[in-house]
C-alpha positions as CSV (number, residue, x, y, z in Angstrom):
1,X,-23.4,1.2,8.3
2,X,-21.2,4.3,7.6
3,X,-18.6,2.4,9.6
4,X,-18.3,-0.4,7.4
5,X,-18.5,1.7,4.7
6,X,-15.0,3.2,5.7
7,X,-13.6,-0.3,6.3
8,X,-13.9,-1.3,2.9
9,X,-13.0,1.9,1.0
10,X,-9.8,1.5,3.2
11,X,-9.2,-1.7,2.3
12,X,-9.6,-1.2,-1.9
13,X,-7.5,1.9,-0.6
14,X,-4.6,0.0,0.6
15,X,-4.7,-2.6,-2.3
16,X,-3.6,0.1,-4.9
17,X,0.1,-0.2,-5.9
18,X,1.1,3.0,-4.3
19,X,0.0,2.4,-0.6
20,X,1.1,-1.5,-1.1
21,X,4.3,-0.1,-1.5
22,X,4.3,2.5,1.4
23,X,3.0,-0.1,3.6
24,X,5.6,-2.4,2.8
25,X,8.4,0.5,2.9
26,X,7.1,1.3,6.6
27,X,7.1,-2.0,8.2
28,X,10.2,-2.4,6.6
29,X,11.7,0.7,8.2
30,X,10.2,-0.7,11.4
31,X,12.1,-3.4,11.6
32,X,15.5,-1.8,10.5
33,X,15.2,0.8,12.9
34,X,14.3,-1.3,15.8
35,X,16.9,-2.2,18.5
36,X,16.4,-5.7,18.1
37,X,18.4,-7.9,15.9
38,X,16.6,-8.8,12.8
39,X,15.2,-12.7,13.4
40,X,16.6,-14.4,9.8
41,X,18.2,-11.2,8.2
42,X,19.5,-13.2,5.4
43,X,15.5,-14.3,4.3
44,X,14.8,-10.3,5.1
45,X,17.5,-9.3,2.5
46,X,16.4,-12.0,0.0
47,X,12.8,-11.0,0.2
48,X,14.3,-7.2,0.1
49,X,15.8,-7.8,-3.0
50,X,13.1,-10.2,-4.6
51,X,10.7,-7.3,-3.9
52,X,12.9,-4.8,-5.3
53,X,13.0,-6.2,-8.2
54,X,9.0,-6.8,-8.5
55,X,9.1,-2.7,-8.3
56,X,11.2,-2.2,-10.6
57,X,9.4,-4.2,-13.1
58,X,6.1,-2.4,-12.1
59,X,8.2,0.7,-12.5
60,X,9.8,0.0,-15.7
61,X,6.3,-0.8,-17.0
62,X,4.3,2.1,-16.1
63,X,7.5,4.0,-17.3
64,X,6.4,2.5,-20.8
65,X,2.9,3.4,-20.5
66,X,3.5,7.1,-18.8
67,X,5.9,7.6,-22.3
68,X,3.4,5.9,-25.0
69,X,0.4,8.0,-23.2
70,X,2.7,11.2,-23.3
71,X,3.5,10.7,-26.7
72,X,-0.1,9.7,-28.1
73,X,-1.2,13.2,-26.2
74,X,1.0,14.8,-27.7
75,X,0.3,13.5,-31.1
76,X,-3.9,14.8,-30.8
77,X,-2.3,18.1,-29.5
78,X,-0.9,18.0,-32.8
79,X,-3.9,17.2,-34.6
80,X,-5.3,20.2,-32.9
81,X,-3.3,22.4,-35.0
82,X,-4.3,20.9,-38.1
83,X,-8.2,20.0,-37.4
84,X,-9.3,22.2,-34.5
85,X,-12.9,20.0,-33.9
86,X,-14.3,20.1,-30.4
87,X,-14.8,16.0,-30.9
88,X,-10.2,16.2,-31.3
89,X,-10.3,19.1,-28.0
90,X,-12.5,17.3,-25.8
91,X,-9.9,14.4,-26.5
92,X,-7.0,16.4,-25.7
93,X,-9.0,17.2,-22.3
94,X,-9.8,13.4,-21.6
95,X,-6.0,12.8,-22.4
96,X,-4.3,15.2,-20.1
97,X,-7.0,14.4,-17.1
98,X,-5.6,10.8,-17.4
99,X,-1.7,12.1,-18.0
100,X,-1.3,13.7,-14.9
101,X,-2.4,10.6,-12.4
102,X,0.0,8.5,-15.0
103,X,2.6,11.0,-13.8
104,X,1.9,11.0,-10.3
105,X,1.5,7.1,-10.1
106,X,5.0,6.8,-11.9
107,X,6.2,9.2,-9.6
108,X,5.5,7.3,-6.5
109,X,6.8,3.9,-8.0
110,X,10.4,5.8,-8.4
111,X,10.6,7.3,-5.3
112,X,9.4,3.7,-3.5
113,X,11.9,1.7,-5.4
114,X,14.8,4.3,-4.6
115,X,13.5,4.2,-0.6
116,X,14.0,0.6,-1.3
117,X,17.3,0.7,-1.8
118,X,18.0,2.8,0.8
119,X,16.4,0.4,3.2
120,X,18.5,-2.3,1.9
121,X,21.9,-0.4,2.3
122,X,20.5,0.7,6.1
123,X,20.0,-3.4,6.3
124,X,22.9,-3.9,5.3
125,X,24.8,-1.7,8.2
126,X,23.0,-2.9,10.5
127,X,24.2,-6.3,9.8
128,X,27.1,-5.3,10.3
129,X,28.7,-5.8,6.9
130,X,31.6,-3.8,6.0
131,X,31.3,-0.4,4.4
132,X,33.5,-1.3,1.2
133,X,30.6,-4.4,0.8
134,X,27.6,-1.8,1.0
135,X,25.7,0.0,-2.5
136,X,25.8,3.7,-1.5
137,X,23.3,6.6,-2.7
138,X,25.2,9.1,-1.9
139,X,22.9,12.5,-0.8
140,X,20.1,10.1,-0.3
141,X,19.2,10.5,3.5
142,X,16.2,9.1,5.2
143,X,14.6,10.4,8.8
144,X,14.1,7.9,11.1
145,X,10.5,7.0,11.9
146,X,10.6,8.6,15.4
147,X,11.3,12.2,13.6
148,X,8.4,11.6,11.4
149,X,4.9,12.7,12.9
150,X,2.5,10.1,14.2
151,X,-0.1,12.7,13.7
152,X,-3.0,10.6,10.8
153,X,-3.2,12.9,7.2
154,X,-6.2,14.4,6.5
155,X,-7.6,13.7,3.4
156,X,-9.7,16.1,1.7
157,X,-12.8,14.8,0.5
């Protein structure tokens, strides 16, 4: 029973946004970094840049959100100063406990959708296509999945 259990808390796990995208990123990496030639690299890039774009909207969005919920907890930090209530400070509390995973979510969405683009300029090369004809992020340097540790995180429960 405890089993299953695990199953499907995994599963809702995965759906969220932020391990969709790291799952994608890492299969992604696995195919670049294989020795193989990539099987129908121009459908690879396409989909590459179709689902770049889908982050970016998701990131532009929950850029909009992150800013309006900054600015709304900003406002009752404000009205702290002016009507110090408990009712006004235990809203202050309830909007900085749901702040920080605003940040943190937002924070994930940039740093997948600037992997992305990495992955795509690493596609790129290893089509072969000339260096003049490649985007560059210059400082932006990935290890390659054999330097990373196979070793499972523990998660703290």
């Amino acid at each position: 029973m405890n089993t299953l259990w695990n199953e499907k808390l995994k599963e809702t796990w995965r759906l969220i946004m932020g391990n969709k995208l790291k799952d994608y990123i890492l299969s992604l990496r696995t195919v670049i970094e294989s020795d193989q030639p990539v099987k129908d690299s121009e459908a690879l890039r396409r989909e590459l840049l179709t689902e770049i774009g889908f982050w970016q909207h998701e990131r532009l969005i929950h850029l909009l959100v992150t800013i309006l919920f900054a600015l709304l907890t900003m406002a009752v930090f404000i009205l702290i100063l002016f009507y110090p209530t408990w009712g006004v400070l235990l809203l202050l509390a309830a909007m900085l406990c749901l702040l920080v995973p605003y940040i943190r979510h937002y924070f994930i969405l940039e740093n997948g959708v600037q992997t992305l683009y990495v992955l795509y300029e690493q596609l790129l090369q290893k089509e072969g296509f000339p260096p003049e004809y490649i985007p560059s992020s210059p400082g932006v340097r990935m290890k390659p999945l054999s330097a990373v540790s196979k070793a499972p995180k523990k998660h703290s429960a």
